[in-house]
C-alpha positions as CSV (number, residue, x, y, z in Angstrom):
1,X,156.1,57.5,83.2
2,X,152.7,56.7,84.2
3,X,153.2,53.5,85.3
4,X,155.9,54.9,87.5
5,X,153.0,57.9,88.8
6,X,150.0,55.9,88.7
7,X,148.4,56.4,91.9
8,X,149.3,60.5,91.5
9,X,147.7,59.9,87.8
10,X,144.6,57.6,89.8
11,X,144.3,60.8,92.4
12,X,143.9,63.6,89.3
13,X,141.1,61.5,87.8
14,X,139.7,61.4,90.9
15,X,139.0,65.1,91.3
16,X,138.2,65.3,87.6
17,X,135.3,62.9,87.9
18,X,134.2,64.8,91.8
19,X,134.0,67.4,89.5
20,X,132.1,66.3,87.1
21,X,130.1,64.3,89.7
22,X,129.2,68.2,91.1
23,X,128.2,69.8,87.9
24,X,126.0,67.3,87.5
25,X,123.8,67.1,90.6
26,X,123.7,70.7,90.6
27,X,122.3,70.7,87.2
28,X,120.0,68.1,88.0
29,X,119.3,69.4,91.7
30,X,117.6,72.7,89.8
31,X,115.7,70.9,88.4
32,X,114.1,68.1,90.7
33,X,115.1,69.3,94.2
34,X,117.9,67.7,96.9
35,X,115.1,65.0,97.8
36,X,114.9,63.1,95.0
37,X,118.4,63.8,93.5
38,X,120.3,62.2,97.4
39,X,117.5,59.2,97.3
40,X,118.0,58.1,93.4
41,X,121.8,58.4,92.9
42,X,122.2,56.6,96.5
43,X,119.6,53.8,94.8
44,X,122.4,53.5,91.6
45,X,125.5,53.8,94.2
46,X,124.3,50.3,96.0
47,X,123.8,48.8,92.6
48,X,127.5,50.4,91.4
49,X,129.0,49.1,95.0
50,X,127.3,45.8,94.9
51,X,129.0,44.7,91.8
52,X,132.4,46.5,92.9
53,X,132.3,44.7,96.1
54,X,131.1,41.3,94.1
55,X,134.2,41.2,92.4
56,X,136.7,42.5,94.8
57,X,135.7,40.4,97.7
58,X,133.2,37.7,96.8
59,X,130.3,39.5,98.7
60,X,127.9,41.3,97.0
61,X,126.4,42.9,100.6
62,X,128.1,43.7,103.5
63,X,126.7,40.6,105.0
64,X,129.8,40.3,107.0
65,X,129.4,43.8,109.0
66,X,129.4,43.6,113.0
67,X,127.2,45.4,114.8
68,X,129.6,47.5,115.7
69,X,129.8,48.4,111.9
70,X,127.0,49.4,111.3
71,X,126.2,51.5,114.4
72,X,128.9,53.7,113.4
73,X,128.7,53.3,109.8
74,X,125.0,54.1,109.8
75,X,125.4,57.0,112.2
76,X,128.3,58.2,109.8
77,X,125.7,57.4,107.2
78,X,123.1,59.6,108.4
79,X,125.5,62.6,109.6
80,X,127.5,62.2,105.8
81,X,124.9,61.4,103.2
82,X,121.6,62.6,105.1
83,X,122.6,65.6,106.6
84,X,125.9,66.6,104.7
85,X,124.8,65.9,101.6
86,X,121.0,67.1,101.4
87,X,122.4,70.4,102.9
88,X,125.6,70.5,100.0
89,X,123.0,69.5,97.2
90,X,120.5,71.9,98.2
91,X,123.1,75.0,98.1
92,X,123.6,74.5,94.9
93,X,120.5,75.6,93.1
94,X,121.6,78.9,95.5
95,X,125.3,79.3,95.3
96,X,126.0,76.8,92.1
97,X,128.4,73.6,93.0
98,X,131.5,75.6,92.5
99,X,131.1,77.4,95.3
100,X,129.9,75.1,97.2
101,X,132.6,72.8,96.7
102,X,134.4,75.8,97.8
103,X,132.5,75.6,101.0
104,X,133.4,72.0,101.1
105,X,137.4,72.2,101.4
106,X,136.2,73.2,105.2
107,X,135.3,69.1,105.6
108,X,139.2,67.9,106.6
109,X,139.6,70.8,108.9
110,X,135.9,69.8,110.3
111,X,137.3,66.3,110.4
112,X,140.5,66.9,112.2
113,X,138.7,68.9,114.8
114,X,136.1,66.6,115.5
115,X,139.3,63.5,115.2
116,X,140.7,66.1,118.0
117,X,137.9,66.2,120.3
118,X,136.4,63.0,120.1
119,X,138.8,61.0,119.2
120,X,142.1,62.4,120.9
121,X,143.9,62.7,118.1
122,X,147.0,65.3,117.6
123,X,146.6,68.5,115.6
124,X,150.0,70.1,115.0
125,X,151.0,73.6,114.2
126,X,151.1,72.9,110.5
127,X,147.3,71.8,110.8
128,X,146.2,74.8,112.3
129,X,148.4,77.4,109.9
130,X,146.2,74.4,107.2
131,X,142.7,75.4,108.9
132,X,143.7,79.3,108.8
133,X,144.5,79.4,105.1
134,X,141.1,77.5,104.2
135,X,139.0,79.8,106.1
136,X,140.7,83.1,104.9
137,X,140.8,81.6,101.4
138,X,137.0,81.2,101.9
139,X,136.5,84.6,103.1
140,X,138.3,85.7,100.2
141,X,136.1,84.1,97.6
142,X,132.5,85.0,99.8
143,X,133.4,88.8,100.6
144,X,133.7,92.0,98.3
145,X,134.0,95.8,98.8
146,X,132.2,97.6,96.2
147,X,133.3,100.5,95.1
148,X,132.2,103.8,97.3
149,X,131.3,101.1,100.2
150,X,132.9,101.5,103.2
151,X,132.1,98.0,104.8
152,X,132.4,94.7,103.0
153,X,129.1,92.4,101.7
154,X,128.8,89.0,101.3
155,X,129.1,88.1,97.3
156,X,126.5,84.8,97.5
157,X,123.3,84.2,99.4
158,X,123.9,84.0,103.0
159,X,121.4,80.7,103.0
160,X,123.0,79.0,100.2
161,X,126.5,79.5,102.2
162,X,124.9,78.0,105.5
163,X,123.5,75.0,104.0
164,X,127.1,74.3,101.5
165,X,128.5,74.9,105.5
166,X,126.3,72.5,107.2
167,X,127.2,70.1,104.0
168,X,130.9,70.6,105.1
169,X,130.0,70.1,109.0
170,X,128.2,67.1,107.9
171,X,131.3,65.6,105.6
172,X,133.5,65.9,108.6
173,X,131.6,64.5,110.8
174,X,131.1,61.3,108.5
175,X,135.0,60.9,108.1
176,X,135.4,60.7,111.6
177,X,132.7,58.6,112.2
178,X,133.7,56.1,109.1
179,X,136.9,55.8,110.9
180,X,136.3,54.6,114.1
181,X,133.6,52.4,112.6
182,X,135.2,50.4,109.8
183,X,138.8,49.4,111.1
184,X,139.7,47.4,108.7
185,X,136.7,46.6,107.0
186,X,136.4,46.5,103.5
187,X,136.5,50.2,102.2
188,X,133.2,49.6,99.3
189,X,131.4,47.4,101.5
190,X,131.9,50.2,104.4
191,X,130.6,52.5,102.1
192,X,127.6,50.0,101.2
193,X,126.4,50.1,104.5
194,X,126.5,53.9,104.9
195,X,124.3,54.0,101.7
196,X,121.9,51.3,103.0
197,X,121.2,53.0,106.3
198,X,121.2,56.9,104.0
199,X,118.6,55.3,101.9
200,X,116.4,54.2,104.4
201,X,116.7,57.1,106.2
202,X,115.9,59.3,102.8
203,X,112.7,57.1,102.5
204,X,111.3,57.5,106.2
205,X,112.0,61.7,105.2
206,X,110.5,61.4,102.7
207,X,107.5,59.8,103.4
208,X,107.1,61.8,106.4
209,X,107.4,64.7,104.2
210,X,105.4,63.2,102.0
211,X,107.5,63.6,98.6
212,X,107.0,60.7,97.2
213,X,105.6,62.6,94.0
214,X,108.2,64.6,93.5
215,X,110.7,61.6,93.7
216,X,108.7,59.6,90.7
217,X,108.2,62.3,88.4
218,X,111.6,62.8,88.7
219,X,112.3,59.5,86.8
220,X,110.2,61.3,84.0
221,X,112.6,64.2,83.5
222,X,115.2,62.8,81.5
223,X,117.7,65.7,81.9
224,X,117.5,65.1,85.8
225,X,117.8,61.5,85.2
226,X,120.6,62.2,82.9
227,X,122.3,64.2,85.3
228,X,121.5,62.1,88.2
229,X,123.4,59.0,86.2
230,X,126.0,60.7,84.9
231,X,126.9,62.2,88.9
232,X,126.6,58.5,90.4
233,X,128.8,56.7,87.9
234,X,131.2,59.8,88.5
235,X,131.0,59.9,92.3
236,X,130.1,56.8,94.3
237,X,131.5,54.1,91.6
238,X,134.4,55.9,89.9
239,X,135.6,58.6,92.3
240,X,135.4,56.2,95.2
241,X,137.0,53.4,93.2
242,X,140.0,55.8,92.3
243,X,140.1,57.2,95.0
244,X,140.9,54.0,96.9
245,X,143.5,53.0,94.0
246,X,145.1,56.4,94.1
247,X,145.8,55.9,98.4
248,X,147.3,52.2,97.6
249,X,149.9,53.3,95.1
250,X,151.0,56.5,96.3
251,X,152.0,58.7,99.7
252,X,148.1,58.9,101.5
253,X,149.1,62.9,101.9
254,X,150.2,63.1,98.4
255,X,146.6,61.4,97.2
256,X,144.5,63.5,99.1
257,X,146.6,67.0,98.2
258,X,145.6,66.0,94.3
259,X,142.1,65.3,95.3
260,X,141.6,68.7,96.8
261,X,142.0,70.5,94.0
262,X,138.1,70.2,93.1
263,X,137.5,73.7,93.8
264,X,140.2,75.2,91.1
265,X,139.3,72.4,88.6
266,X,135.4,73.4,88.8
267,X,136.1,77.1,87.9
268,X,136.1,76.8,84.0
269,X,133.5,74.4,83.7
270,X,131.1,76.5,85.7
271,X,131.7,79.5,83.5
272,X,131.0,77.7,80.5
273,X,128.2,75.3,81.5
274,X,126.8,77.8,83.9
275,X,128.0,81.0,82.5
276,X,128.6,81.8,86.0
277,X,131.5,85.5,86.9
278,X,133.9,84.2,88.8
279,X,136.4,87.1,90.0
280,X,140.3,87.3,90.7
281,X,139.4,87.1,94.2
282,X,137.2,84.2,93.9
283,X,140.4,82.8,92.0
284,X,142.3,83.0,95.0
285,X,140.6,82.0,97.4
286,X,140.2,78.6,96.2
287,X,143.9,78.2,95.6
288,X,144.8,79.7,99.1
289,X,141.8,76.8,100.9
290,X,143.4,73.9,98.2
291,X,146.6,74.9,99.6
292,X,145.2,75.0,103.2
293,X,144.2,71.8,102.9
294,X,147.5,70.2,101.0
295,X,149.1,71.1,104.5
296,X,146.8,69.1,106.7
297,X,148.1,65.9,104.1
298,X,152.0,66.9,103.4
């Protein structure tokens, strides 16, 4: 039976381990700040990509990129990891990683608009009615009327819901951007490259910035570190690795419509690691935006 459903069984990990991958950079994002958390566990991803790429095509770097590579795998780099992901890390010390990821089910309708615009690809009917139901199951989750209020207020920080947005924006972007740069490249050494050009991009910020100190000390808090590790054997190694197994042995739509579901599975962790209210409305709203986003795939 699960030999017969293993890519839909690869796909289901796959959003358990995003999950867990969240939890734990926002735990350790509280802690350290969005700096040192993006430079640290894209340090551990190379490592992690360098030995999965190793063994799955004889190359341990992406020594084989064109130029044309990594122009738009570093700009998809620096508009995913840089922008998209410091923005998506630092929400969650202000809206938690639930909602954020939340936030982040607005990436494939970001994607496909972007896929429209630049890249003059279709959006059908079904895509849009898709796109709706994300943003209304958003607005759902991010609105309330209290009682004896006439007008509706938001439930969560309206700067911690702007940066998780900017995250999205930044998500989207990268898709289409890893798209039209890799081809047919090899799918971790693409991703190596993104995380070469991220890392030295983190560095020049950094060192502009100058946060060097923060970024050290960080390797003496071993909760951070703990949570830093635990997120980037989670994310970049296994979420990425079953995430590629779960698209080459089942339906691409079907894969990505089990992936989705992030923002449901993170509810009951967040209450009990985070002891964090979630309400029926909050309920819905990620189901309606999972949903949403199932019809952009099936």
């Amino acid at each position: 039976m699960i030999q017969s459903h293993f890519g839909e069984f690869a796909a289901l990990l796959t959003a358990v381990f995003w999950t867990i991958t969240a939890l734990a950079f926002e735990g350790a994002t509280r802690r350290v700040g969005p700096f040192a958390v993006n430079l640290i566990r894209l340090l551990f991803a190379f490592v992690f990509l360098s030995i999965m790429s190793y063994f799955s095509r004889g190359l341990a770097f992406p020594t084989d990129a064109t130029s044309h590579i990594w122009l738009w795998l570093g700009l998809s780099g620096i508009v995913g990891f840089i922008l998209g992901d410091y923005f998506l890390f630092a929400s969650y010390p202000i809206i938690g990683s639930r909602m954020a990821m939340l936030m982040m089910t607005l990436a494939p309708p970001i994607a496909a608009f972007f896929g429209w615009l630049v890249m003059d690809e279709k959006m059908n009917l079904k895509g849009l009615v898709g796109m709706l139901l994300v943003i209304s199951g958003i607005a759902i989750a991010i609105w309330s009327k209290p009682n004896g209020e006439k007008n509706p207020r938001l439930k969560f920080p309206l700067r911690g819901l702007i940066f998780a947005f900017i995250g999205a924006l930044g998500q989207g972007g990268g898709i289409v951007l890893s798209k039209y740069g890799m081809g047919q490249y090899n799918a971790f050494a693409a991703t190596q490259v993104r995380v070469i050009v991220s890392i030295i991009g983190f560095a020049i910020l950094i060192t502009f910035l100058k946060r060097w100190k923060n970024v050290s000390s960080t390797f003496q808090n071993k909760i951070a570190m703990r949570g830093i590790i635990l997120g980037s054997v989670f994310g970049p190694f296994l979420g990425v690795s079953f995430s590629l197994l779960a698209v080459q042995n089942t339906n691409t739509g079907v894969a990505a419509t089990i992936m989705a579901i992030v923002p449901v599975l993170i509810i009951p962790p967040a209450v009990l690691l985070y002891k964090q209210k979630v309400s029926i409305t909050e309920i819905i709203g990620a189901f309606l935006s999972v949903f949403g986003v199932a019809l952009f795939f099936i």
